[in-house]
C-alpha positions in Angstrom: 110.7 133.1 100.7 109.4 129.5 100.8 107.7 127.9 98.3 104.0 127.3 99.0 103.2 124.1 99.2 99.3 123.4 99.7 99.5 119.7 99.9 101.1 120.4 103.2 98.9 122.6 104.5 95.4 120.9 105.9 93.3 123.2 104.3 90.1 122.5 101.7 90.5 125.0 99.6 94.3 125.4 99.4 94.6 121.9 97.8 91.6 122.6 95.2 92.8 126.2 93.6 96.5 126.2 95.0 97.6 129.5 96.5 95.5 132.5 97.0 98.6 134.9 97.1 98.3 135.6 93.2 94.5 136.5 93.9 94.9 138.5 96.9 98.0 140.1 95.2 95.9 141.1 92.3 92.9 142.3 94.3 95.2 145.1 96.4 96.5 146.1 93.4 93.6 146.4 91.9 91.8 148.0 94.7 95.1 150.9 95.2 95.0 152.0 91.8 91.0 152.7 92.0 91.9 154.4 95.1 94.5 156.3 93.6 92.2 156.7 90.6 89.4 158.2 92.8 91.6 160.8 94.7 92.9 162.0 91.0 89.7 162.2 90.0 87.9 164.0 92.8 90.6 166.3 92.7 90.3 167.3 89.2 86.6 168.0 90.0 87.2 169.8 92.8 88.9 172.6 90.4 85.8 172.7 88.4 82.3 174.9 89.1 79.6 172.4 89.6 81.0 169.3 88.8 79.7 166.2 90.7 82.1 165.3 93.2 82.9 161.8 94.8 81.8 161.5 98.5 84.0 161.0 101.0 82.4 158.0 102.3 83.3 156.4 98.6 87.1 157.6 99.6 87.2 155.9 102.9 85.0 153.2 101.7 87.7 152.6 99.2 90.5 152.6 101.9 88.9 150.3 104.0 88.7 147.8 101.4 92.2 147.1 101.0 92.8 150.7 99.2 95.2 152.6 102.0 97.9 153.0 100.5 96.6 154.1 96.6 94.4 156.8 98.6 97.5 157.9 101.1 99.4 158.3 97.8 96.2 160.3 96.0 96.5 162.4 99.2 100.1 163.6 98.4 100.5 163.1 94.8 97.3 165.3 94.2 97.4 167.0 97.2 94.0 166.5 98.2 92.0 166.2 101.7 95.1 167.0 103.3 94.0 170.0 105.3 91.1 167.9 106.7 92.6 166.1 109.9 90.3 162.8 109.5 91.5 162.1 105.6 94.9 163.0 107.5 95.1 160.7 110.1 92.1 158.4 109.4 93.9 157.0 106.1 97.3 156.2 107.8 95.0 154.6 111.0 93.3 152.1 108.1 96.7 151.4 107.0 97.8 150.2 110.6 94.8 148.8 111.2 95.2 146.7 107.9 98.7 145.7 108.5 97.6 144.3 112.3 95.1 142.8 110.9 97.4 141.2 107.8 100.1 139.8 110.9 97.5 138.5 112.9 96.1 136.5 110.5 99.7 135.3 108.9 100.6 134.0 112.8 97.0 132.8 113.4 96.8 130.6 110.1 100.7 130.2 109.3 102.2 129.6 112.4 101.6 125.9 113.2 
């Protein structure tokens, strides 16, 4: 892989903070292991009488922000929301969605 080099690149930003790879990098790591975290937990509820359980808009919301593949991995490590067909094929339809949107933006901004 190249070496990023942000005085070549006509961009702001890039020249005043350098890269944003180690940021982003750290964000969807970040973000996965909360995912992960989340399905874990839920599950561990979910085997417990009346204990406060997280939503599943708070699961999705979690995917959707850069969390896919921590809560696809919850899903079969824990085995959890699998028999429910959205948790099933919404959280691998985020993931696509995310990696279209991650190559359209690498050819719209890095492609000169």
């Amino acid at each position: 892989m190249e070496t990023f080099l942000p005085e070549a690149v006509n961009v702001w930003g890039f020249t005043m903070v350098g890269s944003p790879w180690p940021l982003i990098g750290a964000y969807l790591a970040a973000i996965n292991l909360i995912a992960l975290l989340m399905m874990w937990s839920d599950k561990r509820r979910a085997k417990r009488d009346g204990a406060r359980r997280i939503s599943e808009k708070a699961l999705f919301l979690s995917a959707i922000l850069g969390g896919s593949v921590g809560a696809i991995l919850g899903m079969r490590l824990f085995r959890h929301k699998t028999k429910h067909w959205y948790f099933v094929w919404g959280m691998p339809a985020i993931l696509l969605l995310q990696l279209a949107l991650a190559v359209w933006a690498w050819y719209a901004y890095f492609s000169l």
